[in-house]
N, C-alpha and C positions, 0 to 999 in steps of 0.2 A: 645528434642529440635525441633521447629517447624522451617523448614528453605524452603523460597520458592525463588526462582533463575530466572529471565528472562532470557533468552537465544536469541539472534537477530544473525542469520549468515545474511553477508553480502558479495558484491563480494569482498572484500577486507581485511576488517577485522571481526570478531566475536566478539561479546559482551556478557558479561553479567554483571548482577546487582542481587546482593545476598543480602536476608534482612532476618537478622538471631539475635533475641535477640535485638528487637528494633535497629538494624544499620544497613546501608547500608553499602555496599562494594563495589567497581566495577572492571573488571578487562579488557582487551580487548588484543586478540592475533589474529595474522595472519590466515586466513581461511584457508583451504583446501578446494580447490574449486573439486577435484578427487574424495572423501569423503567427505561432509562437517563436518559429525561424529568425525573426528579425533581430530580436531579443538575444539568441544564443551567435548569430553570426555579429554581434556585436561586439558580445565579449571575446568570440573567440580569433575574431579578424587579424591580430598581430601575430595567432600563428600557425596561420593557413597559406605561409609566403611557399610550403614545400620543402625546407631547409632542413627540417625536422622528422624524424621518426612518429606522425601524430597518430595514439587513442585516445578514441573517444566513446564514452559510457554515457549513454542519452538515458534521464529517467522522464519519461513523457509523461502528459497527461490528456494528450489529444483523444486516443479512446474511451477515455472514463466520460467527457466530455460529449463528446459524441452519441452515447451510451444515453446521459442525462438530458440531453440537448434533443435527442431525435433526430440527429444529422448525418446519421451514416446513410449511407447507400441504399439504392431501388433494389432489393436482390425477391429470389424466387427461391420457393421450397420442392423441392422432389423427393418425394415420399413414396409410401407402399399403396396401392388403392385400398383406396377405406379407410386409411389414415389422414387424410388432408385436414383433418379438423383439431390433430394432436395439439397444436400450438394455440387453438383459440380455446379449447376447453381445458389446458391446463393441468393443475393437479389438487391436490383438497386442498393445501393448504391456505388459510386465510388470514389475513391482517386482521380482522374485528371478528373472531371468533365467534362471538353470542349475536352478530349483527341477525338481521330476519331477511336484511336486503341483500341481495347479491350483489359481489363485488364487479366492477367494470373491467374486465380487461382489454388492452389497449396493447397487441402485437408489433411486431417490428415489418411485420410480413401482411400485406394483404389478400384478402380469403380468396380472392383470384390472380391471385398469382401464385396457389399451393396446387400441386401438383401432382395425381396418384400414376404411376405407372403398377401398370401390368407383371407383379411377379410376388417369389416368395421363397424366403429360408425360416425352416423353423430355428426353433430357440435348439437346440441342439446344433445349428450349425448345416443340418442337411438340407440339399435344394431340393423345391418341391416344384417350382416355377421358375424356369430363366426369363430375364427381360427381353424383349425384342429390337433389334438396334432400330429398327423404323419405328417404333414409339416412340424411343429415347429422341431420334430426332423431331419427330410430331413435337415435342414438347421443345425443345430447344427452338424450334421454329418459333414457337407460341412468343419462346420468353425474349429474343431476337426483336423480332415484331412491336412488342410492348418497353423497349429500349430499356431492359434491366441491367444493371450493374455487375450482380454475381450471384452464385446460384446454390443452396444450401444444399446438400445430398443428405436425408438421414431415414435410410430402407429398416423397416422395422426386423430385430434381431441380428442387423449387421455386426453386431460385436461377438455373434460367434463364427457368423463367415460372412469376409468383405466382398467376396467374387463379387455380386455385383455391383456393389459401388464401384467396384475398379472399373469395372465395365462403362459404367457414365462418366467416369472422373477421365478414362482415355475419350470418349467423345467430343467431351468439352473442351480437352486441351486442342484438339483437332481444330474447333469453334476459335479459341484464343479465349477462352468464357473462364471468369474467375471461379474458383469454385472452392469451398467448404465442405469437407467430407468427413463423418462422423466414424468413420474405422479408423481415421487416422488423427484428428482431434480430440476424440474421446470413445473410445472402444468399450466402454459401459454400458450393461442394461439401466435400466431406467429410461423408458422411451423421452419422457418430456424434456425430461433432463439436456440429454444426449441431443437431440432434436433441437430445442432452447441454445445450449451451447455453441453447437453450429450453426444456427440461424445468425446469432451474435456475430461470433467470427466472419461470414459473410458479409453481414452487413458494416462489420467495421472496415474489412479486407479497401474498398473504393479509395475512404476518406484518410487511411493512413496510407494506403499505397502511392496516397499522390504527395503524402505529405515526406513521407523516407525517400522518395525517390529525388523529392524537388531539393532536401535537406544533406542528400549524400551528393548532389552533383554540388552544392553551393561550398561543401568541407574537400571536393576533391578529394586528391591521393589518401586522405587520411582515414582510418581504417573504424568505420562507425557501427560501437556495439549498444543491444537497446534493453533495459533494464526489463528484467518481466515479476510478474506477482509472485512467483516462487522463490526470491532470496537469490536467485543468478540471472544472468547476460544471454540473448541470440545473437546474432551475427543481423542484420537491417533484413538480410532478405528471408531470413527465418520468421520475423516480425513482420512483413508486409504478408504472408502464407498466413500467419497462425496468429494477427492481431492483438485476437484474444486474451493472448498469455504476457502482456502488457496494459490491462487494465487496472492495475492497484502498484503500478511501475513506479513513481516516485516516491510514494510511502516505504516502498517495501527497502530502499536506498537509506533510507535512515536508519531500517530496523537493525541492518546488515551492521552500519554503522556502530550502534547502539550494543550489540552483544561484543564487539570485537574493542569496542573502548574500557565498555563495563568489565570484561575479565580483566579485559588489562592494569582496572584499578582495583581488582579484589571485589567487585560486585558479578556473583555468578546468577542473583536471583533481582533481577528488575523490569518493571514495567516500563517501556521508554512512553515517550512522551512529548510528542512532536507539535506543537501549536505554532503554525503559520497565518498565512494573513485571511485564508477565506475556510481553511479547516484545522479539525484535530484526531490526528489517526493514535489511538493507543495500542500496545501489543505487550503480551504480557512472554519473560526469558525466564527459563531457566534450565541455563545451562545449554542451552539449546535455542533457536528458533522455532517454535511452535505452528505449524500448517494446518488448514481444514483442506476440505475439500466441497463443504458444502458455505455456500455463498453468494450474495447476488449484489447488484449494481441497480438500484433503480429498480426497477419492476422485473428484472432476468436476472435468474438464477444461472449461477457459473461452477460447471458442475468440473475446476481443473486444482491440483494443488496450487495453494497459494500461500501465502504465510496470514496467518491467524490476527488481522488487525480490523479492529474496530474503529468508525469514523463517525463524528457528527462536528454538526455544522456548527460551530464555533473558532472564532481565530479570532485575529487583531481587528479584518476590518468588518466584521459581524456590526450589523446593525440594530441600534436599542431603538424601542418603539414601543407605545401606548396601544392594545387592545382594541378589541370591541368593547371588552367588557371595564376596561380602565386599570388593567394591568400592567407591569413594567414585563415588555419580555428582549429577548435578546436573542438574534438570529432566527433560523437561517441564514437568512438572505445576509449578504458581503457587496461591501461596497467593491470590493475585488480590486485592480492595480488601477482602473478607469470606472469614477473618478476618484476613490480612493477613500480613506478617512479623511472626515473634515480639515482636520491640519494638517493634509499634507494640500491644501490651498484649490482644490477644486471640487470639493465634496461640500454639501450643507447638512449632512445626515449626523449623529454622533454614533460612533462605534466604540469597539473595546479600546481600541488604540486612544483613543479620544480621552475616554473615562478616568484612564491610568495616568494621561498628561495632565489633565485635572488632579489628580491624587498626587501629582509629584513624582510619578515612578517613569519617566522619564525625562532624560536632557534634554531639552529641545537644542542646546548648542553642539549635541555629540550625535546627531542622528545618523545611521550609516558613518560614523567616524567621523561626522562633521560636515561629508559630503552632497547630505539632501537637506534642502531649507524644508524649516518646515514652520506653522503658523498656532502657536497656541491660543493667540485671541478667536482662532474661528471652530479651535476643539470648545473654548469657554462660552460661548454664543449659543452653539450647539447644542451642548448638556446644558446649558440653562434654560432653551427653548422646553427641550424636554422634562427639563424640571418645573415649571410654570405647568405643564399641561397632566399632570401626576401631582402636583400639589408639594414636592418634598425642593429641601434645599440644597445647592447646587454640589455639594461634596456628601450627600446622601445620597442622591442621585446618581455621581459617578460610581459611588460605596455599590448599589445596587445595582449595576449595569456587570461592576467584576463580580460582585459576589451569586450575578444569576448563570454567568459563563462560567465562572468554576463549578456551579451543580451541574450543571449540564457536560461538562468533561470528567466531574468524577463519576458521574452515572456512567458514562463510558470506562472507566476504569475496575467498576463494580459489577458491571455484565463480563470483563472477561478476564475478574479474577474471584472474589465472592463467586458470581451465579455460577462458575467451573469448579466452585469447589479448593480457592486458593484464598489465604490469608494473607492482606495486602501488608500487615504488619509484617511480616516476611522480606520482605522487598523492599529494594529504593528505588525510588523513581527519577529517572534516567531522562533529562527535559533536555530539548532542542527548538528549535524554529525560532524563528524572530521573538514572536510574543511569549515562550514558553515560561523563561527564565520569570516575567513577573510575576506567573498565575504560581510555579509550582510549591513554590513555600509551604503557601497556605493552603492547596491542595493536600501536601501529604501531611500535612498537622492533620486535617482532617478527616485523613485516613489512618492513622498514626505509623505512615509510613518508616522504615528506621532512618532514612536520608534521603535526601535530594544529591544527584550527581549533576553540572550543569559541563559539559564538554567544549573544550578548547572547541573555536570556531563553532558554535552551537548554532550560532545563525546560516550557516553552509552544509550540517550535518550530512543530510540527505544525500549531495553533492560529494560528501566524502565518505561515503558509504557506497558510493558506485562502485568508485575505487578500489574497495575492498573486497566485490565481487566476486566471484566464480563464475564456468559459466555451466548453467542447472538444466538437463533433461529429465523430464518423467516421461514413464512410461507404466500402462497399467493393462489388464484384462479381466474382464469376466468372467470366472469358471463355475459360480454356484454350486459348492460340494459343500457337503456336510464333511469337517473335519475326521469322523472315521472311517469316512470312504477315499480320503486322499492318503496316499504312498510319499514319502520325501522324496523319492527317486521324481518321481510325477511332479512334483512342483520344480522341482532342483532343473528338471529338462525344459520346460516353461519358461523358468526364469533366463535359463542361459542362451536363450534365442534374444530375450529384449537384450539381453545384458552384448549381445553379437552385433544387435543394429545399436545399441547406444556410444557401443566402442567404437564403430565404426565415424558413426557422426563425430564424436569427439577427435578422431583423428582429421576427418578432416576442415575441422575446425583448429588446426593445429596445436593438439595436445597429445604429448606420449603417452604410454601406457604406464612413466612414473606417478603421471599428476594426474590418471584418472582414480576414480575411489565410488566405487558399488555400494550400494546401500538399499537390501532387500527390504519389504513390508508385506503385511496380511491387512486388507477391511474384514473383518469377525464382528459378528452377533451371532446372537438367539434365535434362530429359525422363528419366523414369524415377527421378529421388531423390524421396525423402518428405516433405522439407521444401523450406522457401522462402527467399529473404533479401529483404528489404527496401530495394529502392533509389529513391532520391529520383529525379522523374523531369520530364527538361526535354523540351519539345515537338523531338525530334531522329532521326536516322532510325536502323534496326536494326542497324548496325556499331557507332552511337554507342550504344546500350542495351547490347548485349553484351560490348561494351568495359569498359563499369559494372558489369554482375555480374561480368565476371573480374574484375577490379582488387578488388572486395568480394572474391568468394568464395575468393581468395588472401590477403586477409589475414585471412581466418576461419578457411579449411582450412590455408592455407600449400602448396595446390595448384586446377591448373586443369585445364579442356581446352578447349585453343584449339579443337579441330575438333566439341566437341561441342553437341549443340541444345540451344537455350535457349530455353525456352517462357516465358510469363506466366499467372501461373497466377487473381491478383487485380490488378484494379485500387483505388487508396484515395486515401480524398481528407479530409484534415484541417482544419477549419474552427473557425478561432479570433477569436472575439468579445473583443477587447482591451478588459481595465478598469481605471478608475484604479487605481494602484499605489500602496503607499507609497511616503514620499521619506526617502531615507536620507540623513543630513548627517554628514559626516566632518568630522574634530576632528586638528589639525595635533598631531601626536605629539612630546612633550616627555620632552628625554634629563635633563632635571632633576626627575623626576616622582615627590613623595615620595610612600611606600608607609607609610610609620609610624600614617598618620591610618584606615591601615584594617585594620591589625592588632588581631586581638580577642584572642586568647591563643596561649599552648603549649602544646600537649599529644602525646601519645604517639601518635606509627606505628611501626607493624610492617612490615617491608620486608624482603625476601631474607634472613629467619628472622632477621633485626636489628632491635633498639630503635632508633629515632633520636626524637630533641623535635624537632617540624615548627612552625613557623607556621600559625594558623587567621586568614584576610584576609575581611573581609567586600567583596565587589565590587563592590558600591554604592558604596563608595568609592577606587576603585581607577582613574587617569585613563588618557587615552593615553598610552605611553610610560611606565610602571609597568614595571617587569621583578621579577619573581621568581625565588630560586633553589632551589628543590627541597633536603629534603621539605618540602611544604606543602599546606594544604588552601587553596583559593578558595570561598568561601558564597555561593550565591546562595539568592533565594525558591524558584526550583522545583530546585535542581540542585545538584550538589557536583562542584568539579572535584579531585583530586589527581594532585599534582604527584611525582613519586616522586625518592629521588636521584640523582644525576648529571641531573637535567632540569634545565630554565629556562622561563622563560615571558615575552613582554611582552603589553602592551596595545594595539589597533590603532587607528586614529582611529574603527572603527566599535566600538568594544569589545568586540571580540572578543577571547578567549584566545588566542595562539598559541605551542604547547609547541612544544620541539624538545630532542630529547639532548643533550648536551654533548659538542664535541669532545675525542677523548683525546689 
């Protein structure tokens, strides 16, 4: 039996989605944030007996972690001489722009353990300087001695020839020394960048290599794939090499998730909307999965494709709290899986989850499907403590605990659709996660979104979004020409060397040459700007390229310059290894579709500081073509959707929720 399993650890909870014998399953337990292993070898123990065919699609979050945490690995920098200081002085950019004081930077690397070797290639590529192999070892000695972990390589203008990195990268394997090399990480100018990115990778390279290796002997025979920030899958040991490209690894399982359900129900233009227990990542679709390349984690900038999702700190166990100043505010900080929101009986804090059990918008007798006890006398204790110390009453209080978490998510949904130049009225918004389903209603009212989609199994999304994965190489180069100085022939021979090694790894990662699929790009600007845009790129000549960054960089800036040069500053190239997907089966929608058989009870919400008796429907039982009329709660196993008044809702052949306001 063939049986493939997402897998999404989260700070809170752990998912998975098992599709075994044409069905899905889902099941979701408490994380182990100490181990996250414990957690998934729990769910996954009945079926790891070897009987079976097993994959397995990990969306981690041990790097992001780590990243935030300061817990990766002792590693060293080997650099050009003269350059040992690239990583502590940075680049201009600043967080308090008008500040007078200087910002503190805080490296991953210390100043003595950066390290200049003896040599030199210019930016064209040609050596001016070879390195000496008895330096290379002086310094290996050094980093030996000072018990380091792994060792970051990034020789200034190696991205237009690697010779010598190659040259340390064979020394050190000599060593057994982990090592991070920036020809092959990220083959970009941009010293800090480049430098930055590989210093990261190194230093994640320790604390995941101990974690996939301890995590692949614990699954055995079964063949363990690890989600990365670009919208596809590596193979475990391509992710313990290149850690990096795993750093926004369980978001980016949803997003996958979130385009491939949304066409499915006729939505090509939606922002999804992922609200779990300690965050909230949004990513604006259309039509497409949308990538940067420019991004960071924490105080490092991560110069690799990844998919275009913004995150703040907001989710269910987000903590409310009183100021200095005597302000109500809400998050960052998360009560996380340990010890949780106050009513799940070992927290004393109130969070979101807390607030909403207050308001009614959740069952306390259908939690997890009935599976997890949970305490609302100690959510009500909670918010009233915090209500005493803010002066407001006890369902104001919770009123202002949701209503300060939904600003703070749609400000995330307003930086990466408004500040890009997109009208959110456009779109629906595409909710998942535990908590999503309460906040989004009233989220896209007030964005006057056209709909809310709420997805079968919304509480596992992420987890079923693995699923649907592919598995994603990029590749990219540096060439710095001015588009009338490049030839097609000239790119066309460039591109078909990445597209030689891409094919090649794809095979043997065992995909034919039916299910692989090339997808060429240009980074273009303006001679002289800072940044780049991204345009898809057909084999045509330099009027027709230039033509393609204006028509782009006018609907990004909403200006041009016809007369001015346009360089290329990267070439990329996307290489996707197509896998079987699920098969979704639609269910012909019935306007006679009784709702009575899944109504569990009534009970009290709280709404625009009014009592209303809502309906609680369990959605298990709820068919295509069900409609509801607000207020109401929907129960699912991982998820709670509310329906507020003046809304509606039906049911879609793929059973999906789809809210919408009421016309007045």
């Amino acid at each position: 039996m063939n049986i493939r399993i997402g897998v999404d650890t989260g700070g809170t909870f752990t998912d998975f989605v098992i599709f075994a014998e044409g069905k899905i399953l889902t099941r979701k337990l408490p994380s182990t944030p100490a181990d996250p292993s414990l957690a998934i070898l729990e769910g996954l123990q009945e079926f790891l007996d070897g009987a079976a065919d097993l994959k397995i699609i990990h969306g981690t979050t041990v790097g992001t972690n780590s990243l935030l945490e300061r817990k990766g690995g002792r590693i060293a920098l080997i650099t050009t001489k003269g350059f040992e200081d690239v990583l502590f002085i940075g680049r201009q950019t600043r967080r308090l722009l008008y500040s007078l004081k200087g910002e503190r930077r805080n490296p991953i690397i210390e100043r003595r353990f950066s390290f200049g070797l003896e040599e030199r290639t210019t930016a064209e590529g040609r050596e001016v300087k070879a390195p000496k192999i008895k330096d290379i070892a002086a310094i290996l000695k050094k980093i030996r001695a000072f018990g380091l972990e792994a060792v970051a390589v990034s020789l200034i203008n190696s991205y237009a020839n690697s010779a010598h990195e190659r040259v340390i990268l064979k020394e050190l394997k000599k060593r057994g020394v982990l090592a991070s090399v920036s020809s092959l990480i990220l083959p970009e100018y941009r010293e800090y960048e480049r430098t930055s990115t590989t210093a990261v990778n190194a230093y994640l390279m320790p604390v995941l290599g101990r974690y996939l290796s301890a995590l692949e002997k614990k699954v055995g025979r079964a063949e363990l794939r690890i989600m990365q920030s670009n919208e596809g899958y590596i193979s475990a040991a391509k992710a313990k090499a290149e850690p990096i490209r795993t750093a926004l690894s369980g978001p980016a399982g949803g997003v996958v998730g979130s385009l491939y359900l949304a066409k499915a129900a006729g939505f090509k233009k939606i922002v999804s909307f992922d609200m779990g227990g300690t965050s909230t990542d949004v990513s604006l679709i259309e039509g497409r999965i949308r990538r940067t390349s420019e991004n960071a984690i924490g105080d490092f900038p991560i110069r690799l494709p990844i998919i275009d999702i913004h995150s703040v700190g907001a989710g269910g166990g987000s903590i409310a709290y009183m100021d200095k100043g005597g302000s109500l505010r809400v998050g960052p900080q998360s009560a996380g899986a340990e010890p949780g929101p106050a009513c799940y009986g070992k927290g004393e804090l109130p969070t979101v989850t807390d607030a909403n059990l207050v308001l009614g918008r959740i069952d306390p007798d259908f939690f997890l499907g009935g599976k997890m006890k949970i305490y609302p006398d100690r959510s009500l204790k909670a918010v009233k403590a915090l209500a005493g110390r803010i002066r407001k009453s006890l369902h104001d209080t919770a009123q202002g605990i949701i209503d300060i978490a939904n600003a703070n998510m749609e400000k995330a949904i307003r930086v990466i659709s408004i500040e890009r130049g997109f009208d959110p009225r456009d779109f629906g918004l595409f909710s998942f996660g535990g908590a999503g389903g309460m906040h989004a209603a009233d989220m896209a009212s007030h964005l006057q979104m056209r709909a809310v989609i709420v997805p079968n199994n919304a509480g596992v999304l992420s987890a079923f979004g693995l699923l649907l994965a592919d598995s994603v190489k990029d590749y990219s180069r540096s060439i710095l020409k001015p588009v009338s100085r490049i030839r097609p022939a000239e790119l066309d021979a460039l591109f078909k060397g990445m597209e030689r090694q891409g094919m090649r790894e794809m095979k043997e990662d065992g995909f034919g040459p039916e299910s692989i699929f090339l997808e060429r790009s240009l980074d273009m600007r303006y001679l002289g700007q800072s940044y780049e845009i991204n345009i898809p790129y057909r084999k045509r000549g330099a009027a027709a390229l230039q033509a393609d960054f204006h028509r782009e960089h006018r609907k990004l800036y909403s200006y041009v310059h016809p007369q001015g040069q346009v360089e290329v500053v990267n070439i990329r190239l996307k290489v996707r290894g197509v896998s079987e997907k699920i098969r979704l089966h639609k269910t012909a929608e019935l306007s006679t579709a009784d709702i009575r058989q899944a109504h569990l009870k009534e009970q009290a919400m709280f709404y625009d500081r009014k009592k209303f008796s809502g309906a609680v429907y369990d959605r298990a039982l709820l068919y295509p073509g069900s409609r509801i009329q607000g207020p109401a709660l929907v129960m699912d196993f991982g998820s709670t959707t509310f329906l507020p008044p003046r809304h509606h809702l039906r049911v879609d052949g793929f059973l999906n929720l789809i809210l919408s306001k009421d016309k007045r």
